[in-house]
Every structure is written in structure tokens, then in C-alpha cells.
N, C-alpha and C positions, 0 to 999 in steps of 0.2 A: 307225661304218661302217654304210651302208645294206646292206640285204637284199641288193640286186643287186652290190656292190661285194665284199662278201662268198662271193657265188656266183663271181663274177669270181675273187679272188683265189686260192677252193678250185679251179676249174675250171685255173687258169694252173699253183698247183700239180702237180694230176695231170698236167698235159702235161708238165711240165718233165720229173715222174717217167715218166713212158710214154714222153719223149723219151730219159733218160737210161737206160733198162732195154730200147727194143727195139732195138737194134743192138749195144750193149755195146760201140761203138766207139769212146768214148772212152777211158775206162780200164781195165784191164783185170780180172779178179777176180781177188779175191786169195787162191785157191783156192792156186794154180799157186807158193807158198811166197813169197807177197807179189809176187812180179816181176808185172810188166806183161808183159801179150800183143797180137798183132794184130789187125787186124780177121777176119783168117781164123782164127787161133787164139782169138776169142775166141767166133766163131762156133759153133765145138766146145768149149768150154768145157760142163762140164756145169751148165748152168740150168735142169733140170729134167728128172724124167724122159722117157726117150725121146729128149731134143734129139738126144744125141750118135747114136743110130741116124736120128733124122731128118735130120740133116745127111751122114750117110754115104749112106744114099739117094738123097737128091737129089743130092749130087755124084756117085756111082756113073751115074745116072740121065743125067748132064752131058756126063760121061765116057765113055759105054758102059762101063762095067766093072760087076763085080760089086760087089754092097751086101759083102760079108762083104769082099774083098779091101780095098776102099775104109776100112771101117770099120777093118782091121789099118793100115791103113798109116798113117790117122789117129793111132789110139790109138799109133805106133813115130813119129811124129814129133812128137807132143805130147812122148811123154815124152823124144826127144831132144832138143828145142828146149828144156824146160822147165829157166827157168836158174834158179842155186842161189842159196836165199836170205842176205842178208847180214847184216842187221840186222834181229833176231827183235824183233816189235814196230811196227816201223815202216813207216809204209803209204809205198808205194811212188811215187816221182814219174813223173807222166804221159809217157812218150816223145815227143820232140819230133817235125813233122811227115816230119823227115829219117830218125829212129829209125823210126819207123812202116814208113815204106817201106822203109827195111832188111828191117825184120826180116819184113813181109810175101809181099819176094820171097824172102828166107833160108827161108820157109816153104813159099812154093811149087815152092821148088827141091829142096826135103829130102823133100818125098810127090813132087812127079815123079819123083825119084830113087827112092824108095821104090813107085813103080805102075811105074817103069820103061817110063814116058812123057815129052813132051817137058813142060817148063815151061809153055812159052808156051800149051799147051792146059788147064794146069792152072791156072795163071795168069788166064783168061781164061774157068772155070768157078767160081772163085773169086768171081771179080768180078761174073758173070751171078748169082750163087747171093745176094751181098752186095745187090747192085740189087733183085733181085727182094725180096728183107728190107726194104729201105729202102722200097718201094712198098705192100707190105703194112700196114708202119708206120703211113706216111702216110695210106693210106685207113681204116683203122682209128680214127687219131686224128681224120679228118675226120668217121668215120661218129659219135665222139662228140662233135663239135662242132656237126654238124649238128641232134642233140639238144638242146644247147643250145639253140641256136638256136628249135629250134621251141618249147621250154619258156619263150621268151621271157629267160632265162639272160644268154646273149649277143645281139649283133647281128650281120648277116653283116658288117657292118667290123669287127667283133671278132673273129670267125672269121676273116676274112682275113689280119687281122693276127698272129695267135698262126700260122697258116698258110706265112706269109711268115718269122715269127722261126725258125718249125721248118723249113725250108729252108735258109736263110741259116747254118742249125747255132747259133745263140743258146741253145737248149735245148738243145743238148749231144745232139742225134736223130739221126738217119739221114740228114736230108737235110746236114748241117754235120758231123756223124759225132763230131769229134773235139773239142769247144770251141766257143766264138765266131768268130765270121767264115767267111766261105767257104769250100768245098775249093780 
């Protein structure tokens, strides 16, 4: 394998990995006693420090509500959502696109209930908070592909192309979120 084909397939690796680690939308961690979570719940997942004050922020911040109120009501419906594990060992099969959405609005109906707000407002901070992650992503990954690029690495049709597969969710990323093929 040539220099460049070797660059290429190190390069395709880390997108797959930066696709499949910044949104955590596909599967969930297995933190939470092997179960799968959602895209909101996996959002609060703790991935390091700070996340989980940094996501209570920015949805407090959504919301108009308080950072402290927001972060309780986070951490009361993690841990009532968080289902029991069944089989110690066994990593967990990915919920299907139907599951997903269950359990996403099951989530944002359980903290509206818990802010004692309506859904559809939480629901739809949710989503802005998730977009706004998925964009971040993206430009992030473009700013290391642009790298490439100048390094002579890639070409801008190679960029384009890894660009297009991480949209289309082929990398398991933010723009495809949950697997192969479209949202």
C-alpha cells in the first residue's frame, strides 16, 4: 500500500471514529447498565467531564430556566428512564429507528414533566441543542479534512466524498446519526 492510500485509510479511520464519538447517536453507552439510550439521553450521558453541567447549561439557556433546576431535573430523569439491565455481559442491541423515537419523546415528556413545562418546548430545545452538535461536528471534521487537503493527504474530491458519506450517516456521525442511510 502506497504512502498516500495509507494516509487515506488512517484519515477514513479517524472520521469513522470522530463520526461514531461526536453525537453518540447511534448507540448508546453502556454506562447506563448495558441498556441503550437516546439521542437526548445520550447527550447527558456522561462523556467527560463537565458534559453533563455543559448540556444542563445550554438547555437551561433554551429554556430560560435555571442551570441548577435544569441539571436536577436532567440528573431525576436519567435516573428514572434508566432501564434495568438484563443480561450482565451482553452488549446491548441498537434500538430500532421506531424505539428511538419512542423513547426520545418518553424523554422529553418525563423532564417537561419534571420543569413543569410544556413538551413541545422541550422537545424542540432538544432538537436545536442536537442540531446545533451535529454542526459543530461537521465543521470540526471539515476543519480536519481541510488539513488534509492542504497537506496534500487527500484531494478536495476526497473531502467531498468522506463529507457526503458523513451526511448521508454511512459513518455512523451526526449528519445520519444512527447507522447507514439517511434520517
Amino acid at each position: 500500500m502506497d504512502k498516500h492510500a495509507m494516509v487515506r485509510t488512517t484519515i477514513a479511520a479517524g472520521v469513522a471514529g470522530l463520526g461514531l464519538s461526536v453525537g453518540a447517536v447511534a448507540m448508546a453507552t453502556a454506562e447506563d447498565n448495558g441498556a441503550t439510550t437516546t439521542v437526548s439521553e445520550a447527550a447527558i450521558a456522561d462523556r467527560g467531564p463537565g458534559h453533563h453541567e455543559q448540556m444542563a447549561a445550554e438547555l437551561a439557556d433554551a429554556l430560560g430556566l435555571s442551570e441548577e433546576k435544569v441539571a436536577a431535573a436532567l440528573e431525576a430523569v436519567h435516573d428514572e428512564l434508566r432501564p434495568e439491565r438484563t443480561d450482565e455481559g451482553v452488549p446491548p442491541t441498537p434500538p430500532t429507528d421506531e424505539e428511538r423515537a419512542d423513547r426520545e419523546a418518553e424523554f422529553a415528556k418525563a423532564l417537561a414533566a419534571e420543569l413543569d413545562i410544556s413538551t413541545t418546548k422541550v422537545a424542540a430545545a432538544l432538537a436545536e441543542l442536537q442540531a446545533d452538535a451535529e454542526a459543530e461536528g461537521r465543521a470540526r471534521l471539515s476543519e480536519r479534512l481541510d488539513t488534509a487537503v492542504d497537506e496534500g493527504d487527500l484531494t478536495e474530491a476526497d473531502k467531498a466524498s468522506v463529507l457526503k458519506a458523513f451526511d448521508a450517516g454511512v459513518l455512523g456521525g451526526p449528519g445520519g446519526g444512527h447507522g447507514p442511510g439517511p434520517r
